[in-house]
C-alpha positions, -999 to +999 in steps of 0.1 A: +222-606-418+192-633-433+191-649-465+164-673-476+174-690-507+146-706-526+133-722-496+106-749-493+090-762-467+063-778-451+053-802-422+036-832-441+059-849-468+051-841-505+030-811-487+053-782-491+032-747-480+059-725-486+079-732-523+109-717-537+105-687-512+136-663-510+142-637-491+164-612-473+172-589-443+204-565-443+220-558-408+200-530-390+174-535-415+135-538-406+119-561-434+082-566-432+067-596-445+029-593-460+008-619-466-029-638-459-037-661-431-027-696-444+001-685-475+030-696-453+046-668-438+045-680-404+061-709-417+089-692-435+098-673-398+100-705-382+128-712-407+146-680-405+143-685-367+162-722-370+128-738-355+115-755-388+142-773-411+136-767-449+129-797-472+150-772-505+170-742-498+194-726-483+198-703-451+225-679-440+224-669-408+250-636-400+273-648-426+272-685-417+251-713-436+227-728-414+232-767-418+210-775-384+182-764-363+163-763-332+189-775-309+213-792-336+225-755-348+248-740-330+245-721-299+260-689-310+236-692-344+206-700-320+210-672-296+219-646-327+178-644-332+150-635-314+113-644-314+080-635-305+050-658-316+014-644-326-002-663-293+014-657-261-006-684-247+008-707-268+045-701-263+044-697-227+051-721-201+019-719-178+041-733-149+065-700-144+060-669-136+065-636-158+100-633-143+112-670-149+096-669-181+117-643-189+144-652-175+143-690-193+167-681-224+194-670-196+190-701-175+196-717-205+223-705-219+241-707-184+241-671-175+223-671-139+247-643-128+230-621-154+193-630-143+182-605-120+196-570-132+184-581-172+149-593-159+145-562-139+155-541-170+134-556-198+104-555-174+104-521-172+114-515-212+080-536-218+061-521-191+055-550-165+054-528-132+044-542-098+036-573-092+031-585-126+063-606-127+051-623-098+023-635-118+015-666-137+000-668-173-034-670-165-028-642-140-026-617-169-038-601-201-028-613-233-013-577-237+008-584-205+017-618-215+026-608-247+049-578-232+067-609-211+071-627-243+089-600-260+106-591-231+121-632-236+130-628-267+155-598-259+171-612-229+197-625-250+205-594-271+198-610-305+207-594-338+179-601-353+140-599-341+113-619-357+082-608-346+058-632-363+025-618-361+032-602-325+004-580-320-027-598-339-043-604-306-034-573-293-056-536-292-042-509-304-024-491-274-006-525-265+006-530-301+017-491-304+038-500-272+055-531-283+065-517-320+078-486-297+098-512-273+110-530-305+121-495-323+140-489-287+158-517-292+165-517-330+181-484-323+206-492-292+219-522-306+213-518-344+195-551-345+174-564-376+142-570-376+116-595-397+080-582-389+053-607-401+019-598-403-009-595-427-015-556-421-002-538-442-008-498-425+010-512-395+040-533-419+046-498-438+049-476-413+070-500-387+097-514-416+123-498-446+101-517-467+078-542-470+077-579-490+040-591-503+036-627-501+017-645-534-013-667-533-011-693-509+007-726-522-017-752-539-019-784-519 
């Protein structure tokens, strides 16, 4: 489903902070990635998602070798994976409401027609009741923000989920009912999944198995 092949990557040039990195996820697999705050791994997601291009290395993506990203790779690529960020803050448009944001891969992606029965639906796998899709960001808990954002990344049915430290923020009934929302998923649609996170209790008992990350890159 993933391959990483000796990736490096980095945003300053000559500053690589991951190098050489390889790595892979099978199709239905759940691979957890373990490693310290700072070693790279958040990086390394951001490659496997097509949101960071590599300076070295390769990246197949369902078969297909990735040869652009962000908006350069194609669309059926691009809408093959799935993301949740550590801070919901962070990737969220203040400006919409839990539904649009929701509701933004769809729009799009041109498929309006599909907006309100899927919104309606992954609101209720996540657990926004009420009003809560009425709501803006700053209307809403981190935990409930966070559901939204997962909730996002599933609109499109991806085949693969990277959850990149999704429940860091999060306490631990909130994080128990987004691995369970996650595992829902995995197991109606057979998706992949690359978890990345720096606990390893949580890592072991969510994935198959679990990759340990080495020392951070020198600078």
């Amino acid at each position: 489903m993933l391959e990483l092949s000796n990736i490096t990557a980095g945003y300053e040039r000559g500053k690589p902070v991951v190098r050489d990195m390889s790595l892979a996820v099978g199709r239905g697999e759940a691979v957890g990635l373990l490693g310290p705050s700072g070693c790279g791994k958040s990086t390394l997601a951001r490659v496997a998602a097509l949101l960071h291009r590599p300076d070295a290395g390769t990246v197949v993506l369902d078969g297909t070798t990735v040869v652009g990203h962000r908006h350069r790779a194609p669309r059926a690529l691009r809408t093959t994976v799935g993301v949740v960020f550590q801070s919901p803050r962070l990737s969220a448009d203040p400006r919409l409401r839990l539904r649009d944001l929701i509701a933004e891969p769809l729009k799009a992606t041109g498929r309006r027609i599909e907006i309100r029965e899927r919104v309606d639906e992954l609101a209720q796998a996540v657990g926004l009741g009420g009003d809560l899709l009425t709501r803006h960001a700053h209307e809403v808990s981190d935990g409930q923000l966070q559901r939204a954002c997962l909730a996002r990344a599933l609109v499109l049915r991806p085949r693969l989920l990277i959850c990149d430290e999704m429940t860091a923020m999060l306490d631990a009934s909130t994080t128990a009912a987004l691995v369970a929302t996650v595992e829902r998923y995995r197991r109606e649609t057979a998706a992949s999944l690359l978890a990345v996170g720096h606990d390893r209790i949580l890592l072991e008992r969510w994935c198959d198995r679990t990759v340990s990350w080495t020392d951070p890159p020198e600078a």
